[in-house]
C-alpha positions as CSV (number, residue, x, y, z in Angstrom):
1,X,2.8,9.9,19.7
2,X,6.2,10.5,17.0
3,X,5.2,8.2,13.9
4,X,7.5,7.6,11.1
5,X,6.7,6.1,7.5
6,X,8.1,2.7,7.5
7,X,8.5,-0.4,5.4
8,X,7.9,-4.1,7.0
9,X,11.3,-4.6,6.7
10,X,12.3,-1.2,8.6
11,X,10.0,-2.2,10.9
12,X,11.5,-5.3,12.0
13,X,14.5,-3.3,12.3
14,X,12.7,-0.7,14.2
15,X,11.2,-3.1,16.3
16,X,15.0,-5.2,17.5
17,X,16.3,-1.9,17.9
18,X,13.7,-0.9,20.3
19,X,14.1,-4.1,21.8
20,X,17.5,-4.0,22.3
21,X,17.5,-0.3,23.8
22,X,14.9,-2.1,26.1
23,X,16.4,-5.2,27.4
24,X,20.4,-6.0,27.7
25,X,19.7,-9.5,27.5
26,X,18.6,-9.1,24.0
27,X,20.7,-10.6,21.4
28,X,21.0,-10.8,17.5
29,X,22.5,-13.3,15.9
30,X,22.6,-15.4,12.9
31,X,24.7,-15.0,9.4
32,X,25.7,-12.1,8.2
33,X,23.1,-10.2,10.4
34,X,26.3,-7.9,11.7
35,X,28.8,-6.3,10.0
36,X,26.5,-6.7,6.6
37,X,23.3,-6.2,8.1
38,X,21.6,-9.1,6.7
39,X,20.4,-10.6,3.6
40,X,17.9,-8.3,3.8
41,X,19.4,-5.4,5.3
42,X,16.6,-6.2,8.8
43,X,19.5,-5.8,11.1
44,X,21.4,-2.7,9.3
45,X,23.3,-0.3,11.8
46,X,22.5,-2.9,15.0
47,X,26.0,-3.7,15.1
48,X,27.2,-0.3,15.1
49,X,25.1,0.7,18.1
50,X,25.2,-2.3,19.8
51,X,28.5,-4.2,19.1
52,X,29.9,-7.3,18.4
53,X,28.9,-9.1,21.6
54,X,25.2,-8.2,21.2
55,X,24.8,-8.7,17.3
56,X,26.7,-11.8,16.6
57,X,27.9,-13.2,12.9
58,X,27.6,-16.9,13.1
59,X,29.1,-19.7,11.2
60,X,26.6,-21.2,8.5
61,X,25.4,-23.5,10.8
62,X,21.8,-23.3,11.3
63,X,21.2,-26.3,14.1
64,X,24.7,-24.3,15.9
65,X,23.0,-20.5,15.7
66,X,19.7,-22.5,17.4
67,X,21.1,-24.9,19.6
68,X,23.4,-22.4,20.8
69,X,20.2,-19.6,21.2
70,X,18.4,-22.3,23.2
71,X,21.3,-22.4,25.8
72,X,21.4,-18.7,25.9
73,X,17.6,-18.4,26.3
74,X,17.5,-21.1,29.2
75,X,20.3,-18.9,31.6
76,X,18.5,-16.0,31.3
77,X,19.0,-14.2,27.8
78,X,16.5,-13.5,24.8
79,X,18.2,-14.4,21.7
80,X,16.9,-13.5,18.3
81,X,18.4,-15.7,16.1
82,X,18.4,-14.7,12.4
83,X,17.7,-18.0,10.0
84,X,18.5,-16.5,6.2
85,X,15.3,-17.9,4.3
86,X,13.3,-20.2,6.4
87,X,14.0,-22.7,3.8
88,X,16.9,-23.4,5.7
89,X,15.6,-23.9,8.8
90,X,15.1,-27.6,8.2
91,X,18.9,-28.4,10.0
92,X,18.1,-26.3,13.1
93,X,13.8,-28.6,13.4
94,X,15.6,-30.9,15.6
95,X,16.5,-28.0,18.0
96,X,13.5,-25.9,17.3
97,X,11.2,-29.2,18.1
98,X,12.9,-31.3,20.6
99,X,14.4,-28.9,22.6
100,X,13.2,-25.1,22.4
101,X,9.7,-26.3,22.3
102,X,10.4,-28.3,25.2
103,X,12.4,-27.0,27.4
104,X,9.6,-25.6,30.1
105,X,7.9,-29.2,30.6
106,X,11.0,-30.9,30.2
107,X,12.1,-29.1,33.1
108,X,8.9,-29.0,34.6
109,X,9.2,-25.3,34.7
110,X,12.6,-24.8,36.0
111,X,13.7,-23.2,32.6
112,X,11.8,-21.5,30.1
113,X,13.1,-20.6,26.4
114,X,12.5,-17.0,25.6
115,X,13.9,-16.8,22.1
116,X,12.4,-15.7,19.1
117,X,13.5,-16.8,15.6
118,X,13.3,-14.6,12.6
119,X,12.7,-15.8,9.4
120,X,11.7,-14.5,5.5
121,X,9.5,-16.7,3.9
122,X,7.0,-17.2,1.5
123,X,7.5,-17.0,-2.4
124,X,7.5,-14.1,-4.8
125,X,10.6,-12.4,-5.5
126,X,12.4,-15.1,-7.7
127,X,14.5,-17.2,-5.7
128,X,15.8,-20.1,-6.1
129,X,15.2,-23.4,-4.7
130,X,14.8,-23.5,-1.0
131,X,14.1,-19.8,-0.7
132,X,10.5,-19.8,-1.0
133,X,8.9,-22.7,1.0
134,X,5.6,-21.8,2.8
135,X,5.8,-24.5,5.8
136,X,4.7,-22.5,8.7
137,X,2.3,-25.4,9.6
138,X,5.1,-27.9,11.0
139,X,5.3,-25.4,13.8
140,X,2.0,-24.7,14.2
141,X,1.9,-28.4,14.8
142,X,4.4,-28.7,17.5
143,X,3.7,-27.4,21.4
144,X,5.6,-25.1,23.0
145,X,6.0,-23.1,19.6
146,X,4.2,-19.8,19.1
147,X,4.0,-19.0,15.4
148,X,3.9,-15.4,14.0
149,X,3.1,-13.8,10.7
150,X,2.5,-10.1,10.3
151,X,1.4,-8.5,6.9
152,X,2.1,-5.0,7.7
153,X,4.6,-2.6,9.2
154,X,3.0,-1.4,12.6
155,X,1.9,-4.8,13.6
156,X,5.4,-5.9,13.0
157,X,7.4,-4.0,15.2
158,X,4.5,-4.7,17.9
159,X,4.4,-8.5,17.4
160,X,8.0,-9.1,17.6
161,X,7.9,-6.8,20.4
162,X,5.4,-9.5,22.0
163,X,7.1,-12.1,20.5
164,X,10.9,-11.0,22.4
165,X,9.0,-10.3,25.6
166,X,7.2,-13.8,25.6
167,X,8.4,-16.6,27.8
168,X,8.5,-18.8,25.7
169,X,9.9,-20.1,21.8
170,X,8.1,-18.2,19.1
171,X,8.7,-19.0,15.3
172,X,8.4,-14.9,13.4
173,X,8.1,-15.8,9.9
174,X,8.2,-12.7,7.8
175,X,7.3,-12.6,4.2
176,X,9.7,-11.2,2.3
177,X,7.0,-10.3,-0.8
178,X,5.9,-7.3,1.1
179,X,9.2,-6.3,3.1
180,X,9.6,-3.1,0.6
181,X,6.2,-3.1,-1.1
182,X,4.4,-0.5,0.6
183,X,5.4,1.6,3.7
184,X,2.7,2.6,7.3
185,X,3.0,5.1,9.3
186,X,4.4,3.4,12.7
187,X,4.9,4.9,16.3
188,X,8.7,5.5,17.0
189,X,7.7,4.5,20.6
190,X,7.8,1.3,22.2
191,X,4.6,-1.1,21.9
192,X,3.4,-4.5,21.8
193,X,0.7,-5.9,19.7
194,X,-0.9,-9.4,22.1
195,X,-0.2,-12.2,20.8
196,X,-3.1,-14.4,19.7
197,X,-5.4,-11.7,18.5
198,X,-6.7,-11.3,14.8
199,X,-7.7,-8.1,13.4
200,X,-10.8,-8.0,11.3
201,X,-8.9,-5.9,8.0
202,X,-12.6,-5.7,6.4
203,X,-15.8,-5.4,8.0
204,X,-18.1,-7.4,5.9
205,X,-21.6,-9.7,5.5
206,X,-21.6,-12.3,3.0
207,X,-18.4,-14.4,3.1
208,X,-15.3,-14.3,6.1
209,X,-12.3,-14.8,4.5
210,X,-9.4,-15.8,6.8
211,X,-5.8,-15.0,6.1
212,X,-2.2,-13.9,6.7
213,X,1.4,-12.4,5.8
214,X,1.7,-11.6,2.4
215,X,-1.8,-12.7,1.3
216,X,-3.6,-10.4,3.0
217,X,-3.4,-7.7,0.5
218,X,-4.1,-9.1,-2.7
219,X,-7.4,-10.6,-0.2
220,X,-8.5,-7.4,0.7
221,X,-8.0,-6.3,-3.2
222,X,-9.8,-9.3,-4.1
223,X,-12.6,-8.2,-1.8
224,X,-13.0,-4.4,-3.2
225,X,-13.2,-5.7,-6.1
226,X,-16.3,-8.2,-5.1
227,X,-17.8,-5.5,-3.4
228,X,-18.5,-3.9,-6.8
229,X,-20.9,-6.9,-7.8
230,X,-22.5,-7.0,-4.6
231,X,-20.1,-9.4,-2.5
232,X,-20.0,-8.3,1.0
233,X,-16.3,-9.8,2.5
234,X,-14.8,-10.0,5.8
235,X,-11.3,-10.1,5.6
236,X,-9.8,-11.7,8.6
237,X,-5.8,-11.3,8.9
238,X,-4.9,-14.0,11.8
239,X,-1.4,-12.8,12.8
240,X,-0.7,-15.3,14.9
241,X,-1.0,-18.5,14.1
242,X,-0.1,-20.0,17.3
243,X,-2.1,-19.6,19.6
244,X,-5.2,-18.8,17.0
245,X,-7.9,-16.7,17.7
246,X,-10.4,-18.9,17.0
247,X,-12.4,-16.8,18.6
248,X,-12.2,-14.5,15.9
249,X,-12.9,-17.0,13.6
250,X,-16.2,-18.3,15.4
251,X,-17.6,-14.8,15.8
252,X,-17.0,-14.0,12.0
253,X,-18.5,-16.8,10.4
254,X,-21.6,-17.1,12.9
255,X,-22.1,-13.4,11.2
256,X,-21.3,-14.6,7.3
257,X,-22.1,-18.4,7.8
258,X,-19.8,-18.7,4.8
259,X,-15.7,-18.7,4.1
260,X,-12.9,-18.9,2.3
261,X,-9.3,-19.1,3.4
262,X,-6.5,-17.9,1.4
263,X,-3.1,-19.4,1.9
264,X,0.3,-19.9,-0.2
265,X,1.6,-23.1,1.5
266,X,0.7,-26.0,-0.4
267,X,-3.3,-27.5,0.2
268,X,-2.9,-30.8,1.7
269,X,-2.1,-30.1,5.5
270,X,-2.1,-26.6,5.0
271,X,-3.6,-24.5,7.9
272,X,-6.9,-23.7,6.4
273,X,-8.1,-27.6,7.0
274,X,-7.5,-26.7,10.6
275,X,-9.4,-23.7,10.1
276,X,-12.5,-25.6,8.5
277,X,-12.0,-28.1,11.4
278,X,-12.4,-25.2,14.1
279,X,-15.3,-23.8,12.1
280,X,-16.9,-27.2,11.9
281,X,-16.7,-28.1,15.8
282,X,-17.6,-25.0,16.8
283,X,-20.0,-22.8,14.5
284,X,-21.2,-26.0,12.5
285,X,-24.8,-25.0,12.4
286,X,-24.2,-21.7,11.1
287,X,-22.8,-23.1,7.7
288,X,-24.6,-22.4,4.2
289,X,-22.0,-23.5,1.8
290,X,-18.6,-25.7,1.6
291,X,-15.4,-23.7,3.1
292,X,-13.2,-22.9,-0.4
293,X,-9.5,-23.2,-0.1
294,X,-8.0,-20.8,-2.2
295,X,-4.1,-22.3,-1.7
296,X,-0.6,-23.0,-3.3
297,X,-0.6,-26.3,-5.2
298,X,0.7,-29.9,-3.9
299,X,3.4,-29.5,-5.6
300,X,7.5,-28.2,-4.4
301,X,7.5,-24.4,-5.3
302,X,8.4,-23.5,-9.0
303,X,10.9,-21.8,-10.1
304,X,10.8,-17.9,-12.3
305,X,7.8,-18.1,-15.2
306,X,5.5,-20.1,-12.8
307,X,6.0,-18.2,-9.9
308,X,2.7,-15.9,-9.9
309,X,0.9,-18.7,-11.1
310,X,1.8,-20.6,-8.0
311,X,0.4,-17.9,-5.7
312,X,-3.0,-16.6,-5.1
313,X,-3.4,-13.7,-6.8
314,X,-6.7,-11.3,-6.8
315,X,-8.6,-12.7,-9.7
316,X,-8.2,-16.4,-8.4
317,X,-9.0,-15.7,-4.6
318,X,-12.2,-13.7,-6.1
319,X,-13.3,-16.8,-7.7
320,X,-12.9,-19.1,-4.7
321,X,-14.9,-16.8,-2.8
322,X,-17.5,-16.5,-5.3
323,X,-17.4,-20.2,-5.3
324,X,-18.8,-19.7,-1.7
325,X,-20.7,-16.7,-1.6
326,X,-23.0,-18.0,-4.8
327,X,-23.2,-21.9,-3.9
């Protein structure tokens, strides 16, 4: 199998144009994802192969480029609807929620909503206001929403593969801190990576440590470094975050009996108290130490000089899993 060396954000262009080669039905859209190839650059040279009817400049209308995707996705199409940051994604909820998410039992099956909406997110590169938000727990929260995060090139082009294929309304949240950081060899083919399956990034003893998107690598930093003083981690990226493999989760910490999860939304409802909720249900008797949170603070995301202070970075995450390795 052909690979090529690819950023995450090639990937996701590798992986629509893959997608659209595949599937006529297939559409772009969103603003400025044509003739400039997006913010970004995810959807550069789409519109010259595929043309203006299949990679669609919208008005700056975020409930319109939804609402509108939700009709196209209930007659038959697979829309991929471009939102800029998903900080502005908070018009289009109403859509996303009460209709997209809904629209198989509302119908009772009749219609499904095969549409998949792309979004950066996640802090880092010094934005401004509404350009950083972490929030991917409202959808988590909502059914009828699947919720993806990748954290490196191959498993991008393969989950939003899965993700264009599914029947059903998926949320791809991409974080935009590691679109050009590092590059991965990835296949040219076609492939899918399942949806609802973590992948165990470090195989370890003493402490699971459950992740995704952009934190994974300073984790797995954090937890070469620990392995120096005799920490023994599991890193554990989830992926998807709807459905969770809480299977994964229950396997891992029966083996450690102790973990830490590393996030960059703010604490309070964060996902890792549904995490430690999972854990406690299910693997409750396995436990030998509190579950750290090693999170983004309760407070709305700060702007330049307070930036990498707001997000884990390797030296805190190693002390929150200290903190449970040592209690």
């Amino acid at each position: 199998m052909s690979a090529q060396s690819l950023t995450l954000v090639q990937a996701v262009r590798d992986g629509l144009f893959g997608e659209m080669d595949r599937d006529d039905d297939v559409v772009v859209m969103g603003e400025d994802v044509g003739k400039n190839g997006g913010v970004f650059r995810a959807t550069q040279g789409l519109y010259e192969e595929f043309g203006e009817d299949r990679v669609v400049d919208t008005p700056l209308a975020e409930s319109g480029i939804v609402g509108t995707a939700v009709g196209m996705a209930a007659y038959g199409m697979r829309p991929v609807p471009e939102i800029q940051f998903s900080g502005f994604m908070y018009p289009a909820f109403d859509q996303i929620v009460s209709h997209a998410a809904r629209l198989r039992t509302r119908s009772r099956g009749r219609y499904t909503c095969p549409m998949t909406i792309r979004a950066p997110y996640g802090g880092g590169i010094r934005a401004p206001e509404h350009h950083s938000e972490s929030k991917e727990a409202f959808y988590t929260h909502e059914p009828g929403l699947k919720v993806v995060v990748p954290s490196t090139p191959r498993d991008t082009k393969g989950l939003l593969a899965a993700s264009i294929r599914d029947p059903d309304p998926v949320v791809f949240l991409e974080p935009k801190l590691i679109y050009r950081s590092f590059r991965e060899e990835v296949p040219d083919e076609s492939y899918t990576v399942e949806l609802g399956e973590a992948n165990v990034r470090r195989e370890g003893e003493d402490v699971s440590v459950f992740t995704w998107g952009a934190m994974t690598r300073p984790t797995m930093e954090a937890a070469e470094d620990l392995a120096e003083e005799g920490i023994d981690v599991e890193v554990v990226d989830l992926r998807t975050l709807k459905p969770m493999d809480t299977d994964a989760i229950v396997e891992s910490f029966r083996k450690t009996g102790r973990a830490a999860v590393v996030h960059e939304a703010p604490k309070t409802g964060g996902l890792a108290g549904e995490i430690i909720a999972t854990i406690q249900e299910e693997v409750l008797l396995y436990q030998e130490a509190p579950i750290t949170r090693i999170t983004g603070f309760d407070v709305p995301f700060p702007l330049y000089a307070l930036e990498d202070y707001y997000l884990p970075e390797p030296a805190r995450i190693k002390d929150g899993i200290r903190e449970a390795a040592e209690f």
